[in-house]
Every structure is written in C-alpha cells, then in structure tokens.
Biotite code that builds the C-alpha atoms (Angstrom):
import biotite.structure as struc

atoms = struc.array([
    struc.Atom([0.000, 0.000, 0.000], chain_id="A", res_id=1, res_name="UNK", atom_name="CA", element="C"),
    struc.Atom([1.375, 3.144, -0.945], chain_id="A", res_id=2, res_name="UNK", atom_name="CA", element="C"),
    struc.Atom([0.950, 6.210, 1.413], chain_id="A", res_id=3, res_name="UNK", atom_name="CA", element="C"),
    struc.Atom([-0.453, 9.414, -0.578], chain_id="A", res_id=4, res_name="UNK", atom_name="CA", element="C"),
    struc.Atom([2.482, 11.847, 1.113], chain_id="A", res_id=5, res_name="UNK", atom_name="CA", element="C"),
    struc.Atom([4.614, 13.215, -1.466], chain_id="A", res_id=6, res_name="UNK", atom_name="CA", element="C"),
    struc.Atom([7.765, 14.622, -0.047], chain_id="A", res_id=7, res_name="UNK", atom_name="CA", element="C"),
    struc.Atom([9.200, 17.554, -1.945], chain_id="A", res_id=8, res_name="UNK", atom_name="CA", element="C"),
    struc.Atom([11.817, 18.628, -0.144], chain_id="A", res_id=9, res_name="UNK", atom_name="CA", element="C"),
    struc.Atom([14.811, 20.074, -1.774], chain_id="A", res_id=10, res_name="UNK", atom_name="CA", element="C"),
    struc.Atom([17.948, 19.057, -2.682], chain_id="A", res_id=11, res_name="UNK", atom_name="CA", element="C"),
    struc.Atom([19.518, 20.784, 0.220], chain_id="A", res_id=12, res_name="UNK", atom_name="CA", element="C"),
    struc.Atom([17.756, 19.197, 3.042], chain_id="A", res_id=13, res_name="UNK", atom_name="CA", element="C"),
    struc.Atom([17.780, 15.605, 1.768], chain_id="A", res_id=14, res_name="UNK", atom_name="CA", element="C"),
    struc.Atom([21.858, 16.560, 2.091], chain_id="A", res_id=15, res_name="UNK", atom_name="CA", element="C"),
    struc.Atom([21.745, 17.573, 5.290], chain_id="A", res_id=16, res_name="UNK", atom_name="CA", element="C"),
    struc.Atom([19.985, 14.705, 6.493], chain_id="A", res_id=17, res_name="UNK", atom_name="CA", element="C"),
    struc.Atom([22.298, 12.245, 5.408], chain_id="A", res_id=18, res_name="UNK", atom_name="CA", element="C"),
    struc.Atom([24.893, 14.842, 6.479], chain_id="A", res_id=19, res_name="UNK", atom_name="CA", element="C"),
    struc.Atom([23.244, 14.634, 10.288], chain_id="A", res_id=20, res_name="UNK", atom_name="CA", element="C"),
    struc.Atom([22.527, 10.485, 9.523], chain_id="A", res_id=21, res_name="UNK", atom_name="CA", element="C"),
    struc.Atom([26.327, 10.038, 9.563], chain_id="A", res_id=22, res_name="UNK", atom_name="CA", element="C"),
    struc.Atom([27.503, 12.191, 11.925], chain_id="A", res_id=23, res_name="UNK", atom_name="CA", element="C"),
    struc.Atom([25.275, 10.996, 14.543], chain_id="A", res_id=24, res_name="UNK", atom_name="CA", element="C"),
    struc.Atom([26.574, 7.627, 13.494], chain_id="A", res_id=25, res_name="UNK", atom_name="CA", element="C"),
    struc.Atom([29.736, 8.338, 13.541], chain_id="A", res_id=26, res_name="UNK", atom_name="CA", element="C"),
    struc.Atom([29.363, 10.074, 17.267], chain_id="A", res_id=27, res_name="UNK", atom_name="CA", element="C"),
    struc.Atom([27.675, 6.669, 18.246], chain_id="A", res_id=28, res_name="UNK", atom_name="CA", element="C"),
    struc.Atom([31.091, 5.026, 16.871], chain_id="A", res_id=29, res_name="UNK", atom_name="CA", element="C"),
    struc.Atom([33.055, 7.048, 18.862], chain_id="A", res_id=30, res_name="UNK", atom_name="CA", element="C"),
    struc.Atom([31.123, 5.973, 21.893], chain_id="A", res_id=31, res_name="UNK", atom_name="CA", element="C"),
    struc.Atom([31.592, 2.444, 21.115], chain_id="A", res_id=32, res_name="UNK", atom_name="CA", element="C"),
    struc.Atom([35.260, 2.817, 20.496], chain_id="A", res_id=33, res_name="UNK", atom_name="CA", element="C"),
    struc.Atom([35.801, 4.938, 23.687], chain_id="A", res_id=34, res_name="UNK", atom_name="CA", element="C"),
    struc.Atom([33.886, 2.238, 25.780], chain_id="A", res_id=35, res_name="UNK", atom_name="CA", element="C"),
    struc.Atom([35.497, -0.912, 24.679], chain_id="A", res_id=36, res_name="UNK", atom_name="CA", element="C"),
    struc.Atom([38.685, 1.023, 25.121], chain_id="A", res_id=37, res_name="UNK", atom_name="CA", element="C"),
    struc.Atom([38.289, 1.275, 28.329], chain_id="A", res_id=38, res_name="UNK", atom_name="CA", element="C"),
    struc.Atom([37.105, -2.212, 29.000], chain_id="A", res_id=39, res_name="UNK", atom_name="CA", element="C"),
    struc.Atom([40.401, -3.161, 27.518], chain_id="A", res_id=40, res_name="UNK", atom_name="CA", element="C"),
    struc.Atom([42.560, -0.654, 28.844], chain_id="A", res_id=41, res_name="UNK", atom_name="CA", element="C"),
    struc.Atom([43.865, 0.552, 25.810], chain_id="A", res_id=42, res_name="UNK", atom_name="CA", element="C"),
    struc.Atom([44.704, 4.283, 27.526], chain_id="A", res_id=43, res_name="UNK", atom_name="CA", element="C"),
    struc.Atom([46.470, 5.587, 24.105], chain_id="A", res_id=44, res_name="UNK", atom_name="CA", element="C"),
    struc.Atom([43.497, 5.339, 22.644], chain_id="A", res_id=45, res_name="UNK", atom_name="CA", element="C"),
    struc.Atom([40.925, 6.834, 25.007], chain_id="A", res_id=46, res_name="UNK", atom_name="CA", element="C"),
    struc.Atom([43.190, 9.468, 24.971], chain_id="A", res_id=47, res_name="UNK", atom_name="CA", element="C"),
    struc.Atom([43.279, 10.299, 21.250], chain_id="A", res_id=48, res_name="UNK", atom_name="CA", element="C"),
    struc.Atom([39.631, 10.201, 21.338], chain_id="A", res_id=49, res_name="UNK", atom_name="CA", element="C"),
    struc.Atom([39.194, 13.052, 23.970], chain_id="A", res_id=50, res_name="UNK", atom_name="CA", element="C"),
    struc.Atom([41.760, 15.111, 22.612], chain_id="A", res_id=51, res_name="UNK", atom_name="CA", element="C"),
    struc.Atom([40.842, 19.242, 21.861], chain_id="A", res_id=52, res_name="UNK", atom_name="CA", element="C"),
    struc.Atom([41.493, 18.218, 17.830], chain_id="A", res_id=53, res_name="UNK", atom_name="CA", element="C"),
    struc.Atom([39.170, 15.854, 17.184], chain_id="A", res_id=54, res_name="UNK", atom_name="CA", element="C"),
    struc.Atom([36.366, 17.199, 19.357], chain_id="A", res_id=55, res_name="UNK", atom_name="CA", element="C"),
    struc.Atom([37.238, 20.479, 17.614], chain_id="A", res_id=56, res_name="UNK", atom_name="CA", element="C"),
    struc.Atom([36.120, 18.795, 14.232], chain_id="A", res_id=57, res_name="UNK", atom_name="CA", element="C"),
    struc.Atom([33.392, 17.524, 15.244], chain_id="A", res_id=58, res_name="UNK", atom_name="CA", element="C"),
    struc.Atom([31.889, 20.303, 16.731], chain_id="A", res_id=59, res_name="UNK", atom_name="CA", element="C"),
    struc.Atom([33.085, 22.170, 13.817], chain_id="A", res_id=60, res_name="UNK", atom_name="CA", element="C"),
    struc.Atom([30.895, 19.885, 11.715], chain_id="A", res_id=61, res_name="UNK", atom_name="CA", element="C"),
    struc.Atom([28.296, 19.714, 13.680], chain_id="A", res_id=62, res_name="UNK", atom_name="CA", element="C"),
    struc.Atom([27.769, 23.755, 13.003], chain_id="A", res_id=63, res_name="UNK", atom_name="CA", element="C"),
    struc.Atom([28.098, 23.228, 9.329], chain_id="A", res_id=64, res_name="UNK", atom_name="CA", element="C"),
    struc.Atom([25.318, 20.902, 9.365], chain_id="A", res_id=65, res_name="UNK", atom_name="CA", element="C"),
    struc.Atom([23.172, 23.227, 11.362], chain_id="A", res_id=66, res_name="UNK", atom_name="CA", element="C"),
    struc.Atom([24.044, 25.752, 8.798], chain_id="A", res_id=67, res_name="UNK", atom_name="CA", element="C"),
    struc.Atom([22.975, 24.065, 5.996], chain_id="A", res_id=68, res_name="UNK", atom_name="CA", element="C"),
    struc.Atom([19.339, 22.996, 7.911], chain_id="A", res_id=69, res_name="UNK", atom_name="CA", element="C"),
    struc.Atom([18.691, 26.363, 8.707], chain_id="A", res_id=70, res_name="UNK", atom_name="CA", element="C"),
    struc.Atom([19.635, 27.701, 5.033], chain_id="A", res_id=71, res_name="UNK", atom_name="CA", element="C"),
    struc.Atom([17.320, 25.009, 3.561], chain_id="A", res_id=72, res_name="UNK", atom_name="CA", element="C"),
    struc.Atom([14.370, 25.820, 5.750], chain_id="A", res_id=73, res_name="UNK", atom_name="CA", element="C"),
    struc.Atom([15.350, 29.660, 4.637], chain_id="A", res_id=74, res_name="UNK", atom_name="CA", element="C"),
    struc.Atom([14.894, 28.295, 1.163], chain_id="A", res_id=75, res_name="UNK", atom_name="CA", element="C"),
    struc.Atom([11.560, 26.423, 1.650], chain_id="A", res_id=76, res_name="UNK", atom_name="CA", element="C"),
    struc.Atom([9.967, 29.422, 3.296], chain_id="A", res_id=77, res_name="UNK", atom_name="CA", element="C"),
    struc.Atom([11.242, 31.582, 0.166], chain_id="A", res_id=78, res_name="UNK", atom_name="CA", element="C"),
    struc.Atom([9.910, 29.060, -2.177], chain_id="A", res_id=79, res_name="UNK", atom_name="CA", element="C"),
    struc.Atom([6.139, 28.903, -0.651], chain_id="A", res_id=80, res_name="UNK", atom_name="CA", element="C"),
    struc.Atom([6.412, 32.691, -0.554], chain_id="A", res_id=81, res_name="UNK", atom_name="CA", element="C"),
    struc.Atom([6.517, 33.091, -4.013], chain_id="A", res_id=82, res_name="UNK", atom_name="CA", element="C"),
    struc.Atom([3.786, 30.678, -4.733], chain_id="A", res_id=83, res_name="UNK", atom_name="CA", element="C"),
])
C-alpha cells in the first residue's frame, strides 16, 4: 500500500539529512570505540579520542550541518512565498 504523502523537499535538506545520519553515526562510533577502550585498557586510545582536535572537528561539523538545515528551511519558506 502506498501512502499518498509526497515529499518535496529540496535538494539541500535531503543533504543535510544524510549529512546529520552520519555524523550521529559516527558520534555513536566514537562511543563504542571509547567504551570498549576502556574495557580493555587501551589508555592511548581513550586518549586520542578526547583530545581538543578531534572534538574540535566535530563540533566544527556539527555547526556546518546546522548551517545548511537552517539555510534550507530559509529556502523552503522563500519558495512557498513566491507561490
């Protein structure tokens, strides 16, 4: 049975969401990583994955995927504006 929703959403937020899709699944990878690290005492590694540089990305990608929800939703509001 098909559903009668038609989803028209542009090219910009489909990206976005797979943007967020991975980098929520990468965050969860880093959780899994950091854990069994420490179950196995691998203390180089816990270390590397706390470190300033590598948080630093990913909050630094974290704010260009924010950007680029908020600049489609700009979009979609233009687009039903002119219509």
């Amino acid at each position: 049975m098909k559903p009668n929703l038609t989803t028209e959403h542009n090219l910009l937020f489909k990206s976005a969401y797979k943007g967020l899709k991975y980098f929520l699944e990468a965050l969860l990878n880093f959780a899994i990583v950091y854990i069994l690290s420490a179950v196995f005492g691998a203390f180089p590694i816990m270390n590397m994955l706390l470190s300033q540089s590598v948080w630093g990305w990913f909050f630094g990608i974290a704010i260009v995927i924010l950007c680029l929800f908020v600049i489609a939703m700009i979009d979609d509001v233009d687009k039903d504006e002119l219509k």
